[in-house]
N, C-alpha and C positions, 0 to 999 in steps of 0.2 A: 348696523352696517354703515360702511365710511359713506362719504358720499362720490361720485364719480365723475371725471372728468374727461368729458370724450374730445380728443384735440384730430382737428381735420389738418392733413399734412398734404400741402399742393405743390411743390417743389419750393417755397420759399424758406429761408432762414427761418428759426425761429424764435417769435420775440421774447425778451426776456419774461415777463408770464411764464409764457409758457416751458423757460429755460428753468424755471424755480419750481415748477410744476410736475415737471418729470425727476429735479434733483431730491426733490420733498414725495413721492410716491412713493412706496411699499410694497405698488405693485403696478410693473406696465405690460399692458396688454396688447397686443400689434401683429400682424403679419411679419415674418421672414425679413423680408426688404425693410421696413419699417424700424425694426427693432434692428437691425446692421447697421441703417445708417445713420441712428441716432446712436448709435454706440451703448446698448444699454444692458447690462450687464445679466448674465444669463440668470441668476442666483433671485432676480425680481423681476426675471421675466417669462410670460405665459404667450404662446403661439396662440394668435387664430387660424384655425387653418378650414378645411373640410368639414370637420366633427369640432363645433364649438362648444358640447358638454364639458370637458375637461377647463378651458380658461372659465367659462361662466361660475363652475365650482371654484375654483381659484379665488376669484371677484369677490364670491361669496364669502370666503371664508377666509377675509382677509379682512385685519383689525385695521388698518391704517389707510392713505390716499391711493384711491387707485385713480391711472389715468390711462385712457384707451386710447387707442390713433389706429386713424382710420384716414382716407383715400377720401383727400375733397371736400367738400361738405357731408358730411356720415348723417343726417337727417334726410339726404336726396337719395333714397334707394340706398339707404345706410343702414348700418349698425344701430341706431338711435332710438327706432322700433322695437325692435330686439332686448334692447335692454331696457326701455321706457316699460316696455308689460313685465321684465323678470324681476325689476327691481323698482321700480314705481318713477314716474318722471319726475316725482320731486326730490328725489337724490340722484338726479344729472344735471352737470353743468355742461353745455357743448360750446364748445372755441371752433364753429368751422373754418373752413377754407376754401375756398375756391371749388365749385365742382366740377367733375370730370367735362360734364354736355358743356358748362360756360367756357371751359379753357377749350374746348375743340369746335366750336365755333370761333371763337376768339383768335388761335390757329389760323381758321380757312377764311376770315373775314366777313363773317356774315353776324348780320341780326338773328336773334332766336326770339322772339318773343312770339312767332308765327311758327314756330317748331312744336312736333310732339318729340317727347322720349320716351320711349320703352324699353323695357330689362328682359334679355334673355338669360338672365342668370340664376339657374337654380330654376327656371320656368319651361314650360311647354313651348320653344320656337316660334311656333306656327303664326301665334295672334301677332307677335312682335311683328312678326315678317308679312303678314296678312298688310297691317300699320304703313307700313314703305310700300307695298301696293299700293293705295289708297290714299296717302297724303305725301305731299311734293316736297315735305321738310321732316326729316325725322332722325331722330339719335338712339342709334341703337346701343345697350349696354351690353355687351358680349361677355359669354364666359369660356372658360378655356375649349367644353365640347362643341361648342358652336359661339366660332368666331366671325370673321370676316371673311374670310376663302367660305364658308360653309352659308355665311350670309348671301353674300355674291352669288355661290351657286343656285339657290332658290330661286334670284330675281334677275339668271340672267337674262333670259328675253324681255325686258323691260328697258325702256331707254334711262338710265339710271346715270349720277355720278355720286362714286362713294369717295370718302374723303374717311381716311384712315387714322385714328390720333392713337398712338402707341406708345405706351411710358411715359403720360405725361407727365410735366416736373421733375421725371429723372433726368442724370446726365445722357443717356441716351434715348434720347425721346426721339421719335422720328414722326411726320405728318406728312401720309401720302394721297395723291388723290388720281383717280381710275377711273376704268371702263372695268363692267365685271367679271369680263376674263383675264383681265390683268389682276384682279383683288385676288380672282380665285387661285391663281395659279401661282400666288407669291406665300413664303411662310411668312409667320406674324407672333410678337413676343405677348404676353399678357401681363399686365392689364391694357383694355385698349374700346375705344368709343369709337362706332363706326357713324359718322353721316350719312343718309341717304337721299341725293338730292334729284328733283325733277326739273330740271334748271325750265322747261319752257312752261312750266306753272307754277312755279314758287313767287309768292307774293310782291309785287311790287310798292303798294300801298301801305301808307300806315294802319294797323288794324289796333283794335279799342280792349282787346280781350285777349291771353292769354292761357291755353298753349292754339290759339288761333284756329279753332274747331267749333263753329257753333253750328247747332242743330238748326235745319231747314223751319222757317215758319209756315208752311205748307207743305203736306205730302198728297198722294194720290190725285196728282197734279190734272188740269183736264188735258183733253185730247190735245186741243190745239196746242199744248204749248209741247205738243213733238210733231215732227215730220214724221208723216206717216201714209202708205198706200194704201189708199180705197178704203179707208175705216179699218185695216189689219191692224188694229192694236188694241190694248189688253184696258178696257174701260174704267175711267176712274174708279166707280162703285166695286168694280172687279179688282184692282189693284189695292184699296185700300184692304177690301180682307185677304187678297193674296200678302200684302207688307205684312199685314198684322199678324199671317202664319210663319212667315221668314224668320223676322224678327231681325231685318238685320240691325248691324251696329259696328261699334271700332272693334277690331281685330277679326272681324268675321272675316269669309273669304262664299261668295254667292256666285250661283251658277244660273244665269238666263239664256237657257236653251230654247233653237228657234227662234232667235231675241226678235226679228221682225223691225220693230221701229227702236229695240231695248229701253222701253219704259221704264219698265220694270229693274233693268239692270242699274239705268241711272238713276230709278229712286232710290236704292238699294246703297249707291255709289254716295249718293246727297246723304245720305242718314248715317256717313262715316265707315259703311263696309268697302271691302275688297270685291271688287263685282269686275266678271269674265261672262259675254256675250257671245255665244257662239250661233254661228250663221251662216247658212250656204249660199243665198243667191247673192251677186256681189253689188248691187242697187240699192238691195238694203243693206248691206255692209259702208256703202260710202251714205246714207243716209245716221245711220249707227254714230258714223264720226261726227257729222256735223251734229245731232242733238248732243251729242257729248261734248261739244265744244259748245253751243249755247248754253249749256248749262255748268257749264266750267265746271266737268269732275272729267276723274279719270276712267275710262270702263276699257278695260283689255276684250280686244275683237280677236276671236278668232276664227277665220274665214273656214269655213269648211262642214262635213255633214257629219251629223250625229248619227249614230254612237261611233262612228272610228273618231271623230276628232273628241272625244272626252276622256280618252284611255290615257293620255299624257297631261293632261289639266292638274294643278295642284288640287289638294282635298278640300272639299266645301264643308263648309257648314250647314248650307243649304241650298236646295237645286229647284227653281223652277222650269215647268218646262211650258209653255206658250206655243209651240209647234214642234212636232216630230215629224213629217214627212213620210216614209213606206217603214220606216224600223222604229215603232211606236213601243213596245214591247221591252224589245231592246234595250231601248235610253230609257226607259221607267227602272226595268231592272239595276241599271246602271246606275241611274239618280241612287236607286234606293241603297244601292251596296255603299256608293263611296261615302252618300251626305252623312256628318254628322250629326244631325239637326234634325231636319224635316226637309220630304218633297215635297211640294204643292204645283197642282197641273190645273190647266184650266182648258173644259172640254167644251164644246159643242155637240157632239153628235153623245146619243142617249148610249149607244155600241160598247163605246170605248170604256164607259164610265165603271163599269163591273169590271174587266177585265185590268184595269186601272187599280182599283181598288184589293183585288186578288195579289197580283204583286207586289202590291206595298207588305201589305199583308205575313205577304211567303216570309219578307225581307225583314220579317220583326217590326215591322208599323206599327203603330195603334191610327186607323185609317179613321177620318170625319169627313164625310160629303155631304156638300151646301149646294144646293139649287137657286140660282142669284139671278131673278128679274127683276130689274127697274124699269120705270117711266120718266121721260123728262117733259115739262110744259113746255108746249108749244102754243104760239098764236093762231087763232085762224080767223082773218077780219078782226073785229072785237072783241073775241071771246076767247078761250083756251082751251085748251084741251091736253089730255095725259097722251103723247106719244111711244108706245113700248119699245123700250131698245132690246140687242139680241139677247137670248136668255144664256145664262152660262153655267155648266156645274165644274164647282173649285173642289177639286179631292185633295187633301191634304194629308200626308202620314207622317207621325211624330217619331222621336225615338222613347217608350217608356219612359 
């Protein structure tokens, strides 16, 4: 087999290379667009479209130079993959180009080295968009069924600015930037790279690490370092194997119901998930804000009482619940139908803990209940002593 030349096409000329490159192939492989505006003649040329079995057989079975073009740099969420496993990477040569996320920052004038990207294309939505919850910089890769209006709709109640790069390097490229009922309610041409920006938390400092996401070097933080009333929050020892049943992480989307002091939300929040706090009294709610803001992440408050206020919440991955108030049953039930993932509840009273567990249960669970008492040392005069803190059972139900 020839060997293959994958050329990234960013809207610029191209250099003679790559002008000798396309006149000496046997066979050029490209999208629509691609193959029109290099003018290449139908008779050596294979569409990629949709269904890419028919060009890869083409590739195959072709004695002479073939060379692909592809959008951008074709190694970033490219073609480059794709053909590195069907035909081995040491018969690719790639000539990239500029890729799509560099030209549409480049566009709205911003640094990206504190950016994530993520591809909605050809993938499950959810985690991309989970992603722009959770982080204050991020470039989304859209595809034709979920674009930018479909982005926008997900995240409108967030204080968001999307920056729209559409056709880049063609002659009608356009770069729009909104609020998300203006993205939503605009039509949009494909190909196209959405930014989604958190303008009052996007970084102002130089950061050391790239895509600017590092993992917390502490979790199951102590008390003190949340505000919190009369001891109501969810104890380190208790948090940590509540985290460890979550699991959360990036793309996830977490539910701390009853949030109270939202520990739990904002540890969730720190270890790169999507975390939504829900909570009725409004003391804790402005309490909610400020640990969220000492801890610089972001947790979506939603003020109000469980179970009416979870019926409209995007789908979690996983649902803690930390307080239920008079419809305990209820919001279990609920946790259990929407999570993805797993519930985990953390009870005090012995009552609840069966009836907890029954419902997970109904709800296709595989239920595990832990009984968690600790001691911490205390002084007294000279000597010490073990002080027991309150005891807790963590019921957790998994999905098979």
């Amino acid at each position: 087999m020839s060997r293959i030349t994958v050329i990234g096409l960013d809207g610029s000329p191209p250099n003679p290379e790559v002008e000798e490159l396309l006149g000496d192939a046997s066979l050029i492989v490209g999208g629509e667009r691609h193959l029109e505006r290099l003018g290449v003649e139908r008779g050596r040329a294979a569409v990629l479209g949709g269904d890419l079995s028919e060009a890869l057989s083409r590739i195959e079975d072709t004695e002479g130079r073939v060379a692909v073009l592809a959008s951008g740099d074709p190694g970033y969420f490219g073609i480059v993959r794709l053909l590195a496993e069907r035909f081995g990477r040491e018969n690719l040569r790639v000539l990239p180009g500029l890729s799509s996320v560099a030209l549409a920052f480049a566009r709205a004038g911003l640094s990206w080295d504190d950016a994530l990207a993520v591809s909605a294309h050809g993938r499950d939505p959810r985690r991309a968009t989970n992603v722009c919850r959770s982080h204050p910089k991020v470039a989304v890769l859209t595809s034709p069924d979920f674009g930018p209006a479909e982005l926008a709709g997900e995240l409108g109640g967030l204080a968001r600015t999307f920056v729209v790069a559409e056709r880049l390097g063609e002659p009608d490229e356009r770069v729009f930037s909104g609020a998300a009922a203006e993205i939503a309610a605009m039509g949009w041409k494909d190909p196209n790279v959405v930014l989604v920006l958190d303008e009052a938390r996007m970084a102002s400092s130089k950061g050391w690490v790239s895509p600017g996401l590092e993992s917390p070097r502490r979790w199951a933080l102590p008390e003190g370092d949340f505000e919190h009333r009369s001891g109501m929050i969810t104890r380190s020892e208790a948090r940590a194997l509540v985290l460890s049943r979550l699991g959360p992480g990036l793309g996830d989307l977490i539910w701390d119901v009853g949030a109270g002091s939202a520990s739990v939300a904002i540890e969730c929040a720190r270890l790169g998930a999507a975390a939504v706090a829900v909570e009725r009294d409004p003391e804790s709610c402005a309490r909610i804000r400020r640990n969220a803001d000492r801890h610089d992440v972001n947790v979506q408050l939603v003020e109000g009482e469980a179970p009416e206020a979870l019926h409209d919440l995007p789908e979690p991955d996983a649902v803690f619940v930390g307080g239920s108030g008079g419809g305990f049953e209820e919001i279990v039930e609920v946790a259990a139908v929407r999570a993805r993932r797993a519930v985990v509840l953390t009870l005090v009273t012995i009552e609840r803990v069966v009836p907890a567990g029954e419902i997970l249960e109904d709800c296709g669970l595989e239920v595990e209940t832990t009984f968690l008492q600790t001691s911490r040392m205390r002084g007294i005069g000279g000597l010490h002593r073990l002080a027991a803190e309150s005891a807790v059972f963590v019921v957790c139900g998994s999905r098979p």
